[in-house]
GULOLO-576780 format. One record per residue (C-alpha): residue number from 0; x, y, z. Coordinates in steps of 0.2 Angstrom, whole numbers, plus 5000, padded with zeros to 4 digits. Layout:
BEGIN
- num, X, Y, Z
- NUM, X, Y, Z
...
END
This chain:
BEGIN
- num, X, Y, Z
- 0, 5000, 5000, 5000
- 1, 5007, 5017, 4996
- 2, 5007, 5030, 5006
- 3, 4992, 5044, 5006
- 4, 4996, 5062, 4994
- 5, 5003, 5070, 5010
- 6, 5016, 5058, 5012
- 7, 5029, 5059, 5018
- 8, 5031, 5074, 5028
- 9, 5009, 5075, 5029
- 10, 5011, 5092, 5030
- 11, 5002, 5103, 5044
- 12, 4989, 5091, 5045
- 13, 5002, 5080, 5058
- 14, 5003, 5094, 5069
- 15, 4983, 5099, 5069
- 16, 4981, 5082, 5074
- 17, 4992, 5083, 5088
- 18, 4985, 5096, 5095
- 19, 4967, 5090, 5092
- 20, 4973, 5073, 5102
- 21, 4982, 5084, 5115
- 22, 4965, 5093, 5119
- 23, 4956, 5077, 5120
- 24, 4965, 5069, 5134
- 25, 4970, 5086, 5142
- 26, 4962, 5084, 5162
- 27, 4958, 5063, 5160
- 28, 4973, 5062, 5171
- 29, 4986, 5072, 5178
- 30, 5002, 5074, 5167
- 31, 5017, 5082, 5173
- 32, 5020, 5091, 5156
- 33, 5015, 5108, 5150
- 34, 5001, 5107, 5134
- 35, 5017, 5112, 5120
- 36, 5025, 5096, 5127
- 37, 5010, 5084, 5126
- 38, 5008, 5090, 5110
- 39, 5026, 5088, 5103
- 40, 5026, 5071, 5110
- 41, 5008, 5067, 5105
- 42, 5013, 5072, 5086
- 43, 5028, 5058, 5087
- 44, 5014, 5045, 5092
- 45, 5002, 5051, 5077
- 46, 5018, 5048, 5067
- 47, 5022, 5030, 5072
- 48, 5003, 5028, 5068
- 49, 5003, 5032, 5052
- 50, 5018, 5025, 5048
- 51, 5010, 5008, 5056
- 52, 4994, 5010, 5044
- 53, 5005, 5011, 5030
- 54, 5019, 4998, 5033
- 55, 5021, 4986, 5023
- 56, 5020, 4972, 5025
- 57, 5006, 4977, 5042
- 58, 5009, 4974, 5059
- 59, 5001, 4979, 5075
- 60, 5018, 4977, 5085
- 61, 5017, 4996, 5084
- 62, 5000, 4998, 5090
- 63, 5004, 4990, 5105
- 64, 5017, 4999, 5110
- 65, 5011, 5015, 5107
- 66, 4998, 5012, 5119
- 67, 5011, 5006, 5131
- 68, 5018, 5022, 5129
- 69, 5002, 5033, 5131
- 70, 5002, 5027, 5148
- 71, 5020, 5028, 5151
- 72, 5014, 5045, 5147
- 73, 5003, 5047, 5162
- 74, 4988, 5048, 5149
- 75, 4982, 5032, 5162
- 76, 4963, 5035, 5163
- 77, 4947, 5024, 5154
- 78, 4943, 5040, 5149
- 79, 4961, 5046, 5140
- 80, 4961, 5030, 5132
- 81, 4942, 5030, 5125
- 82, 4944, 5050, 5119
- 83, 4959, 5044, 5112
- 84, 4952, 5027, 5102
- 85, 4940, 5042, 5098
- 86, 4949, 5055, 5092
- 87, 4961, 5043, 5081
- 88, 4946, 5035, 5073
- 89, 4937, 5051, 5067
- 90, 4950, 5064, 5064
- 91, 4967, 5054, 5061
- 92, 4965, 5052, 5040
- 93, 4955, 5068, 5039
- 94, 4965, 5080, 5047
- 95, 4981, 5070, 5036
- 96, 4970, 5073, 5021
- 97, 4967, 5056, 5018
- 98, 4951, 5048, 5013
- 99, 4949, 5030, 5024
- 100, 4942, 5022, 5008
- 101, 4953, 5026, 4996
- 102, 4959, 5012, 4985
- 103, 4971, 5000, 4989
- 104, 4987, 5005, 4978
- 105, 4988, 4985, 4976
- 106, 4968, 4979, 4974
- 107, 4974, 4961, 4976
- 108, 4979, 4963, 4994
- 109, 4962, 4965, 5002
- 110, 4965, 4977, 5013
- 111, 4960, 4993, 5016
- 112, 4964, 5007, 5027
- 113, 4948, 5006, 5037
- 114, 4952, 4989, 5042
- 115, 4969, 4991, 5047
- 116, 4963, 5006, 5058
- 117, 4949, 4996, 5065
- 118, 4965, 4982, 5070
- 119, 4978, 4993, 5074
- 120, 4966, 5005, 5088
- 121, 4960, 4988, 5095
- 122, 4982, 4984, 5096
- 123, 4984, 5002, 5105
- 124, 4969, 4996, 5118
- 125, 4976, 4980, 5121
- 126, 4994, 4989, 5123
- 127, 4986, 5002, 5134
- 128, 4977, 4988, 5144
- 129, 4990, 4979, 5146
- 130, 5003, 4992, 5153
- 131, 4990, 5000, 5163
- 132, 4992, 4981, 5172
- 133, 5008, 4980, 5174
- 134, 5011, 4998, 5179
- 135, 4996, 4995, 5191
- 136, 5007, 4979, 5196
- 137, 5022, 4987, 5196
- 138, 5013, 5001, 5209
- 139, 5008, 4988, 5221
- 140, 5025, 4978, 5220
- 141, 5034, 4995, 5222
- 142, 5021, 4997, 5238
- 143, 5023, 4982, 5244
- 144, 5043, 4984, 5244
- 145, 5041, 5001, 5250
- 146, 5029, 4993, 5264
- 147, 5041, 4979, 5266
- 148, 5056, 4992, 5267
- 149, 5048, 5004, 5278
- 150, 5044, 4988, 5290
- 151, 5062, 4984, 5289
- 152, 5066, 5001, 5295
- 153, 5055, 5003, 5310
- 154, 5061, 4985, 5315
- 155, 5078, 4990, 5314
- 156, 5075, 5009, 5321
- 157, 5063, 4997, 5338
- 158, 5079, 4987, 5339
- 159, 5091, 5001, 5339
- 160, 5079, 5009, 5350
- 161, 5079, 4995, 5362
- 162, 5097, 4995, 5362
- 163, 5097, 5012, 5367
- 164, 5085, 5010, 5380
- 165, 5094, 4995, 5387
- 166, 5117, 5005, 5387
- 167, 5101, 5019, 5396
- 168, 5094, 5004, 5406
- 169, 5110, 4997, 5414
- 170, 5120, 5011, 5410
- 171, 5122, 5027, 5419
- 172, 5119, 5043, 5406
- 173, 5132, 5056, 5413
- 174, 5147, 5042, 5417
- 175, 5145, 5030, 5407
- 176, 5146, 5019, 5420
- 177, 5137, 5004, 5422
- 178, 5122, 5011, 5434
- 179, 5113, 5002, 5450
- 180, 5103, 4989, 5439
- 181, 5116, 4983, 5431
- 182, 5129, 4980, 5446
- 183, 5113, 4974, 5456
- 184, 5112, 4961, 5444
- 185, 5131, 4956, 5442
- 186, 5131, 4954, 5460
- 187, 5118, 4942, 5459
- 188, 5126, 4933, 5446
- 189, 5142, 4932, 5458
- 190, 5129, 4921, 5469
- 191, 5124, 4911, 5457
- 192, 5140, 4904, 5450
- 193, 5146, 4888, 5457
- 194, 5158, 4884, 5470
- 195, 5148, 4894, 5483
- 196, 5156, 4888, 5500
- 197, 5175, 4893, 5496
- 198, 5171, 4908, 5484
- 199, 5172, 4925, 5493
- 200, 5169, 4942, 5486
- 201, 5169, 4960, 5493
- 202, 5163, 4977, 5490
- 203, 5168, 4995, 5493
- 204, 5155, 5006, 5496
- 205, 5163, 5025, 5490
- 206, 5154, 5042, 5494
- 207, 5162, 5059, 5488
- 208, 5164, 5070, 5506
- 209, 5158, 5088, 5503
- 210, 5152, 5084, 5487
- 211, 5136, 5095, 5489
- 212, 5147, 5110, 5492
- 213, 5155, 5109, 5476
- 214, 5133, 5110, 5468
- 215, 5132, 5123, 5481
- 216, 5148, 5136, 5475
- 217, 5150, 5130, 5457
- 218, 5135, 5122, 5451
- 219, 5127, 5108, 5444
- 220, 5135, 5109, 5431
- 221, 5154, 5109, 5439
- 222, 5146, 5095, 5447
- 223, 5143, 5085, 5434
- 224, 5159, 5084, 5425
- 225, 5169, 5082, 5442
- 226, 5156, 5066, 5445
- 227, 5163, 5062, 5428
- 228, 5181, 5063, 5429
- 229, 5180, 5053, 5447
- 230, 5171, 5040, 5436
- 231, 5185, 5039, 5426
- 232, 5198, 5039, 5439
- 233, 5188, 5025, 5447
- 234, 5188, 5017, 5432
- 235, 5206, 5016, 5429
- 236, 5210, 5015, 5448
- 237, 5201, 4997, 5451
- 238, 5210, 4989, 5435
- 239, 5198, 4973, 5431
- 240, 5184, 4975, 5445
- 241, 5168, 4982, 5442
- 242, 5164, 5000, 5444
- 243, 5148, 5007, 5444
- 244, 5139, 5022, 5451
- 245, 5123, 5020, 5463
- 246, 5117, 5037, 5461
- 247, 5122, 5056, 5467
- 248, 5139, 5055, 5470
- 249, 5139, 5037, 5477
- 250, 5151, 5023, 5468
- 251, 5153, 5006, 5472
- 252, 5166, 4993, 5466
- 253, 5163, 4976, 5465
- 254, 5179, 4962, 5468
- 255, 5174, 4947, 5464
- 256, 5184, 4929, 5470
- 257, 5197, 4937, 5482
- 258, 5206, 4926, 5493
- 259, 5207, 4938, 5507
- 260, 5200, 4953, 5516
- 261, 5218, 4961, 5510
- 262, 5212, 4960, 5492
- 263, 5199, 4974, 5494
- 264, 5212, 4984, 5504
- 265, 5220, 4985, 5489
- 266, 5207, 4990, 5478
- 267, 5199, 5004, 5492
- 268, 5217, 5012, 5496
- 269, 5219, 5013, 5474
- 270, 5203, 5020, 5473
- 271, 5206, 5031, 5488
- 272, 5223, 5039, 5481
- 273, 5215, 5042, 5461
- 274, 5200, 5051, 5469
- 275, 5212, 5065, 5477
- 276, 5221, 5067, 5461
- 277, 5216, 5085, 5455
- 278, 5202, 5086, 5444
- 279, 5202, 5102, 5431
- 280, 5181, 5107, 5430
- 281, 5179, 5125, 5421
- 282, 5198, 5129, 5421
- 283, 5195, 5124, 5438
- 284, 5209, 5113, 5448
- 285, 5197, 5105, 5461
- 286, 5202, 5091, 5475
- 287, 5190, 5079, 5481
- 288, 5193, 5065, 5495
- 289, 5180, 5049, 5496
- 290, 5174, 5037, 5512
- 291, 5172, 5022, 5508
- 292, 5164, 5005, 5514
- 293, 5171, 4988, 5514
- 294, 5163, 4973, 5514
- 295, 5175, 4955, 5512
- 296, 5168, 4937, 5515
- 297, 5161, 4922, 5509
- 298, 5148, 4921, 5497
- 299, 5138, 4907, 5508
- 300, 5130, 4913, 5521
- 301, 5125, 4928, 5517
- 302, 5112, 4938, 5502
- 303, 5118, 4952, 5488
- 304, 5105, 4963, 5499
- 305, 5115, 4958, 5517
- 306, 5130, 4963, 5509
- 307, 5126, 4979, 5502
- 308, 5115, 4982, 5520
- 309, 5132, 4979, 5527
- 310, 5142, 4989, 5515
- 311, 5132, 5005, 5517
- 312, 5132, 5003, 5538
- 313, 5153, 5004, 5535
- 314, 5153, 5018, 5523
- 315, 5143, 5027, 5537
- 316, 5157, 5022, 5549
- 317, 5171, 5028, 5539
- 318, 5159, 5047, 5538
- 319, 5159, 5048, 5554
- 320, 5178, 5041, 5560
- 321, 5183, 5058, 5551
- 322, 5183, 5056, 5531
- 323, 5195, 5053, 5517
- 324, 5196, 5033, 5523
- 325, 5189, 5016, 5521
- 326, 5181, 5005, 5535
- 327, 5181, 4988, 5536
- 328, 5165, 4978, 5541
- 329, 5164, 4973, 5560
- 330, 5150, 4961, 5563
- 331, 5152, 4965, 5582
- 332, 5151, 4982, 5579
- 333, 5137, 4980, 5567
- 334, 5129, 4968, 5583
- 335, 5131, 4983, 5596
- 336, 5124, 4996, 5584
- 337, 5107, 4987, 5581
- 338, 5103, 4982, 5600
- 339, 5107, 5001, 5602
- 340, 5095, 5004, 5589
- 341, 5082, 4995, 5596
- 342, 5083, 5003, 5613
- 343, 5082, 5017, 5605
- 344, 5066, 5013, 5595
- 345, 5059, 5007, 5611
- 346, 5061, 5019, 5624
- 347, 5048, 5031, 5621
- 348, 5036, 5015, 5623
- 349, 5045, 5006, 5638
- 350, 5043, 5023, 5648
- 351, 5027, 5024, 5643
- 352, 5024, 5005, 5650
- 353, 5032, 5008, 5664
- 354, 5047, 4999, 5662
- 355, 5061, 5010, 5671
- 356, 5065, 5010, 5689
- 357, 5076, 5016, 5701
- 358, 5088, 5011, 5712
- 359, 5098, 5019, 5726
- 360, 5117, 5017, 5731
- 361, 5120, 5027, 5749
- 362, 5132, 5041, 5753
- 363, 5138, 5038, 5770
- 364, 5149, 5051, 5781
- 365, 5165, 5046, 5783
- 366, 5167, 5051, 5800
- 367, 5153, 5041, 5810
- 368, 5147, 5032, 5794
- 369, 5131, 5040, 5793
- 370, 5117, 5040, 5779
- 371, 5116, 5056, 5771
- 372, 5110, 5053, 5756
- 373, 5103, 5042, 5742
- 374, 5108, 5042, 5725
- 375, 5093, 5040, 5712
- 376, 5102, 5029, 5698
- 377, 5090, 5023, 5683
- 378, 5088, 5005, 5679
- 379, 5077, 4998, 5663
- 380, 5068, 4982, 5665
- 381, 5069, 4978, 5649
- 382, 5059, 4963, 5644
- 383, 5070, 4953, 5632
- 384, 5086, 4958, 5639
- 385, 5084, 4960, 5657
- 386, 5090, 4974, 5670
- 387, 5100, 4987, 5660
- 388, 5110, 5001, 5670
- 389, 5111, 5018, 5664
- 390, 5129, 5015, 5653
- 391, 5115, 5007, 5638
- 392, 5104, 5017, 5636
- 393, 5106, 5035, 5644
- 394, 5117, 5040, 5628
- 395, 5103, 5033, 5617
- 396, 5091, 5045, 5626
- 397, 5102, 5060, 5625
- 398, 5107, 5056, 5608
- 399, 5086, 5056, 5605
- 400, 5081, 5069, 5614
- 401, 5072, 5060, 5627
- 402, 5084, 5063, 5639
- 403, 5074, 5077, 5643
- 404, 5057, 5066, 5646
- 405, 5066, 5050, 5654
- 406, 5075, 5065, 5667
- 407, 5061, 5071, 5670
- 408, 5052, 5057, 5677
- 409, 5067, 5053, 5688
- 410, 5066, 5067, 5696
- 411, 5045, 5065, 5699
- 412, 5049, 5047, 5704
- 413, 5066, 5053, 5716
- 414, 5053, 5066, 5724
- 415, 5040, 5053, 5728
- 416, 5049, 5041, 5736
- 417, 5060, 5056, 5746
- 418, 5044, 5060, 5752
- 419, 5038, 5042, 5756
- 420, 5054, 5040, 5767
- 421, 5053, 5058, 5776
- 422, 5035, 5051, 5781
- 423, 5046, 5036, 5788
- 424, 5059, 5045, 5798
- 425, 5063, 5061, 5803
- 426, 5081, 5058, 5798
- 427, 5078, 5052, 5782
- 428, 5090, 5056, 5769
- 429, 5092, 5066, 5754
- 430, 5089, 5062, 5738
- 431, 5102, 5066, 5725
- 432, 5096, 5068, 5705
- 433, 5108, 5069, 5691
- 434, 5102, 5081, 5678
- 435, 5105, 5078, 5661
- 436, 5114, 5094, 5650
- 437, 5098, 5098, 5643
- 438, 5086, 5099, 5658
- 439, 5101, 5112, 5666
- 440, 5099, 5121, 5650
- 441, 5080, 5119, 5647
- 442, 5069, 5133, 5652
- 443, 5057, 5125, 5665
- 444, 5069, 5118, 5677
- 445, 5063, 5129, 5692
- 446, 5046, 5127, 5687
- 447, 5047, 5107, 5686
- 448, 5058, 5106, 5704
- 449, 5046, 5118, 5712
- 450, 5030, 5110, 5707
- 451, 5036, 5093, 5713
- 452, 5042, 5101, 5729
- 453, 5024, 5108, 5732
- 454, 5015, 5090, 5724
- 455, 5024, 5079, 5736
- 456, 5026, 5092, 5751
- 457, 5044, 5090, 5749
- 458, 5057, 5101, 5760
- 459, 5069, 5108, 5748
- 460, 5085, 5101, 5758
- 461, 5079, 5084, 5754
- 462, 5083, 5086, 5735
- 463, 5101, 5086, 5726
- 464, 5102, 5089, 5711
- 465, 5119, 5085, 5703
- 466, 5127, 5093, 5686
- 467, 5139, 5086, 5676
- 468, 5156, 5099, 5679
- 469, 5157, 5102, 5659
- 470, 5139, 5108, 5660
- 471, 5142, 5119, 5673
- 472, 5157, 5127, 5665
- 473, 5147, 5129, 5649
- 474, 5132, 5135, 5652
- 475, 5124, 5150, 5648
- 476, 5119, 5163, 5662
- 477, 5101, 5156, 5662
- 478, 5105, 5139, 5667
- 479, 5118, 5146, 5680
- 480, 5103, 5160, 5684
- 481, 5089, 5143, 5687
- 482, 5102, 5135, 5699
- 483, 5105, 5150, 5708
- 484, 5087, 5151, 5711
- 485, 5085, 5132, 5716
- 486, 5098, 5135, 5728
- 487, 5090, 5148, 5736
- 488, 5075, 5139, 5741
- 489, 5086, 5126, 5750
- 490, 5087, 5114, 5735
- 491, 5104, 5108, 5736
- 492, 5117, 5108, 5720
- 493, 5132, 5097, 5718
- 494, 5145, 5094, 5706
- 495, 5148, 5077, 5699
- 496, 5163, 5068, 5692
- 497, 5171, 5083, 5699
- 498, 5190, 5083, 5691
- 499, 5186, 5075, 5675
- 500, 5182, 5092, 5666
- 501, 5188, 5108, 5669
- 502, 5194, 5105, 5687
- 503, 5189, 5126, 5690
- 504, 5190, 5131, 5708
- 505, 5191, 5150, 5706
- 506, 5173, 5148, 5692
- 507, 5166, 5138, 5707
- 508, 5165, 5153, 5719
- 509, 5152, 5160, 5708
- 510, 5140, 5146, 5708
- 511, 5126, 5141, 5718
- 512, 5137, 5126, 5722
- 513, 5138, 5115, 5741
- 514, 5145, 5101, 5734
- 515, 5159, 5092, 5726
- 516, 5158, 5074, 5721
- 517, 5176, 5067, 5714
- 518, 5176, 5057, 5700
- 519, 5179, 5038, 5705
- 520, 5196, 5039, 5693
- 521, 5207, 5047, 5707
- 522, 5199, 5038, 5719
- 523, 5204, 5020, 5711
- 524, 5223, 5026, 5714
- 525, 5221, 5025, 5733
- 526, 5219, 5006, 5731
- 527, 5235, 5003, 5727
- 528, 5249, 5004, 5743
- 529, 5251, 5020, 5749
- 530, 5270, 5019, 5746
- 531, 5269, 5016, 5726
- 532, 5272, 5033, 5718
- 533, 5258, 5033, 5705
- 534, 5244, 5030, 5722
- 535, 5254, 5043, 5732
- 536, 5251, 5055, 5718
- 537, 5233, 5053, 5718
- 538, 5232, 5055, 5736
- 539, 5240, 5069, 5737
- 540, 5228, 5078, 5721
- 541, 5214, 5073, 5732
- 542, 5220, 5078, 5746
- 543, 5225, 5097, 5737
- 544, 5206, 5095, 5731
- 545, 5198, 5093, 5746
- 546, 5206, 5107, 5756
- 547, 5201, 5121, 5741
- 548, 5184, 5114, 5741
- 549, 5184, 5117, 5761
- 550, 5191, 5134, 5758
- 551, 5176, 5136, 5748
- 552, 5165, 5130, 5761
- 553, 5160, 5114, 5749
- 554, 5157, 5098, 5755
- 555, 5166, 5082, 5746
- 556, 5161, 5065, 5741
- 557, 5171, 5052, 5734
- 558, 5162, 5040, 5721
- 559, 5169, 5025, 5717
- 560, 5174, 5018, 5735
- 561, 5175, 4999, 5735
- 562, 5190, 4995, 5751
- 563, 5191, 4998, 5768
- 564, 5207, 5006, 5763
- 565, 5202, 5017, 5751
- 566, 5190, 5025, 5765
- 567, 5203, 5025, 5777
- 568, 5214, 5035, 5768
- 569, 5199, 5047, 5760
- 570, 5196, 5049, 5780
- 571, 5214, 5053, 5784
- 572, 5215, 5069, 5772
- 573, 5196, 5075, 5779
- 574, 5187, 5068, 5763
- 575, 5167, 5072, 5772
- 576, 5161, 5056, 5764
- 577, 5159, 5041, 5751
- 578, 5149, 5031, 5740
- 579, 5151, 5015, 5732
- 580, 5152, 4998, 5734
- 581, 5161, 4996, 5749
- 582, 5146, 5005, 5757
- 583, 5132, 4998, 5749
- 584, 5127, 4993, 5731
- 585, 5114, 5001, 5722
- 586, 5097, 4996, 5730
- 587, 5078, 4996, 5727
- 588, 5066, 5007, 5737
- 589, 5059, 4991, 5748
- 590, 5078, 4991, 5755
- 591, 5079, 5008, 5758
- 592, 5063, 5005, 5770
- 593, 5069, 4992, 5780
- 594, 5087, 4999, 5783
- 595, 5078, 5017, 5788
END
């Protein structure tokens, strides 16, 4: 078949075509070109059609891949493709000038150029058809990778996450140390291996001393990198072990199978000497000492959570034995610490129930041996552990406060019974009251005394009260002002342990003072014989003792007196009189009734 008159250029009739085609499908899908580029490119697909009309011999190859390419195009609509089919079909021959029945150039061929249009727009369908298909394949297999890929991506970004949150987890963020989880854990683990009765392991507990003031002057900021160069030093400083940070400005190093308690040691007094290097914080040089806690045994026999129990009782020790040291675990110590933990939980309540009670140990006159007084000593019945004297628990109570309460029912009981024994003689002694610091120094001492005076009906003379000499000396003119007034309605005021303290004869002529009780220290020298040096020494102190307390017009006691001897020679240098064993242990009031 030749080609049509126009052939082969076709004239402008290719390009009103184009144009005509480019109008058709303009807005049946979005194409990302501008209307002279759909057109240009629309014009090379009308070519290739025409050329596929009149190629000899016919295929439809072409008609299949222009429609392939229509939708490469983004002309991917039902509707581009059916004005397309339509605009082909009535206006591709025409606007070419080109009658669709004109004759075959070859008659015998049977074709005509209707026919082979009809075949060849079926072929652009079906090549249309088809790559809408695969390109609509290709879409979903793209999503589908994309999905697949993006999956892939969140899983790996969840496990990255995860790791994260578990170097966070077991890690500590400023450091980089591993943080309380994660020693918790190794620790645990160092139970669980095997070999458990021979293995042992230990632990120093370290705490940075003044760290706080370092926060406090420089910041947190300064704080934080100094936290992190002691991290390092620690680091380096215990070699192989464990180091980790429990929080704040607290560390802690695990040792694991040591041999010996020396092993720690070592590791404490290494970690001891890299934390005083200087650290250099802001263009800072900054010094920093640590206390730490060492705990070294066997692993059987004992918990992770005993040990570190353990371990944060000796870092307290070693805060409070001064600083810039370790100390050891002492499970004696640690035994002592928590009965006097529990007496000091319990004391509130036990004086409540009733539990205390006192005793009373005689002074007696060494002259004629007479009973002058009684002195009111404290006892707690306690009900696990029996009759305690004063030595347990009277620190406990003054380190608690309740000194204050537990002294102030002494003195309420000491009245009561002073008065029950005036009722039983005439001649009945005093009663003589140790004061704790803080009742001197409290402001209702007068108000107590004189109410109990007036309660029980008490003479003044019948109550001593005895100060401690170091509260004496240091007190303020208040407390010196409420003994002053004390004194001057009869009560009588003594010094005990005389000697021990300030030993200040001259201070004692300004105080409302009658009497001098020597500590029991000097008076143990006199047991000795009066010709070894060290007892004639302490006789001769007393002795000088006694004479300035008679210049002063103050009576003296000596406490502590457990021989015949020792009252002898108390008698010979004009000592006024005793207490202690020799004249009578400590007793309960029944006693005291029957000897009056």
């Amino acid at each position: 078949m030749r080609y049509p008159v126009a052939s082969p250029g076709y004239g402008p009739g290719l390009a009103i075509f184009a144009r005509a085609w480019a109008k058709a499908v303009t807005g049946t899908s979005y194409l990302p070109v501008t209307p002279a580029q759909l057109e240009e490119y629309l014009e090379g697909l009308t070519l290739r059609l025409v050329e596929a009309l009149y190629a000899e011999p016919f295929s439809l190859r072409s008609g299949y891949q222009i429609g392939a390419d229509l939708v490469a195009a983004h002309i991917a609509s039902a509707e581009g493709l059916g004005r397309t089919i339509e605009v082909i079909e009535l206006r591709l021959l025409r606007d070419l000038g080109v009658s669709p029945t004109s004759p075959s150039a070859d008659p015998g061929s049977g074709d005509d150029l209707r026919d082979r249009m009809a075949r060849l727009l079926g072929t652009v369908a079906i090549g249309y058809a088809r790559a809408l298909r695969d390109r609509t394949l290709d879409e979903q297999e793209s999503i589908r990778r994309a999905a697949m890929v993006a999956r892939e991506q969140a899983e790996q970004a969840l496990r990255e996450s995860e790791a994260r949150f578990r170097h966070q987890a077991t890690h500590d963020p400023l450091t980089n140390l591993p943080n309380r989880a994660l020693f918790t854990e190794r620790l645990a683990a160092a139970f669980a291996r095997d070999g458990g009765s021979t293995r042992r392991l230990g632990v120093c507990f370290v705490d940075l001393d003044g760290f706080k003031m370092v926060n406090d002057t420089l910041g947190h900021h300064a704080g934080d990198l100094l936290l992190t160069s002691v991290a390092d030093k620690l680091r380096r400083g215990a070699g192989e072990h464990l180091v980790a940070r429990m929080g704040g400005d607290e560390f802690v190093i695990l040792v694991e199978d040591t041999t010996c308690t020396d092993d720690v040691l070592k590791v404490a007094d290494a970690a001891l000497a890299a934390i005083s290097e200087p650290s250099t914080v802001d263009g800072q040089e900054l010094r920093v000492s640590a206390s730490i806690g060492i705990v070294e045994r066997p692993v059987a026999g004992t918990t992770p959570s005993e040990v570190m129990r353990a371990a944060d009782i000796t870092l307290h020790w070693a805060k409070t034995s001064g600083k810039s040291r370790w100390a050891l675990f002492d499970p004696e110590r640690n035994e002592r610490e928590l009965t006097r933990y529990a007496l000091s939980s319990a004391m509130p309540t036990a004086l409540e129930r009733g539990e205390f009670c006192l005793d009373y140990q005689p002074l007696v006159a060494l002259d004629d041996g007479r009973l002058l007084g009684l002195e009111a000593l404290v006892r707690w019945r306690h009900p696990q552990l029996g009759v305690l004297r004063p030595d347990k628990f009277i620190g406990l109570a003054e380190e608690t406060g309740l000194i204050v309460r537990l002294g102030g029912w002494v003195l309420a009981e000491a009245c009561r019974q002073a008065r029950h024994w005036v009722d039983l003689s005439p001649k009945a002694p005093f009663v003589s009251v140790n004061l704790a610091v803080r009742q001197v120094r409290g402001p209702g001492l007068v108000k107590q005394v004189t109410s109990l005076l007036r309660e029980h009906d008490l003479p003044p003379g019948r109550l001593q009260l005895e100060i401690t000499e170091s509260a004496m000396m240091n007190g303020a003119d208040e407390s010196v002002d409420s003994l002053r007034s004390l004194a001057d309605l009869g009560v009588r005021i003594a010094i005990d342990d005389f000697g021990t303290g300030y030993s200040n004869l001259s201070y004692l002529r300004t105080l409302p003072v009658c009497e001098l009780k020597v500590a029991g220290s000097f008076v143990e020298g006199l047991r000795a014989p009066a010709a070894e040096p060290a007892s004639l020494t302490d006789e001769r102190i007393l002795a000088t003792l006694v004479s300035l307390a008679h210049t002063l017009d103050l009576t003296v006691t000596a406490e502590g007196v457990e021989t015949a001897a020792q009252a002898d020679r108390l008698r010979a240098i004009g000592c006024d009189a005793a207490q202690g064993w020799h004249f009578g242990l400590p007793m309960p009031p029944s006693h005291v009734d029957a000897l009056l």
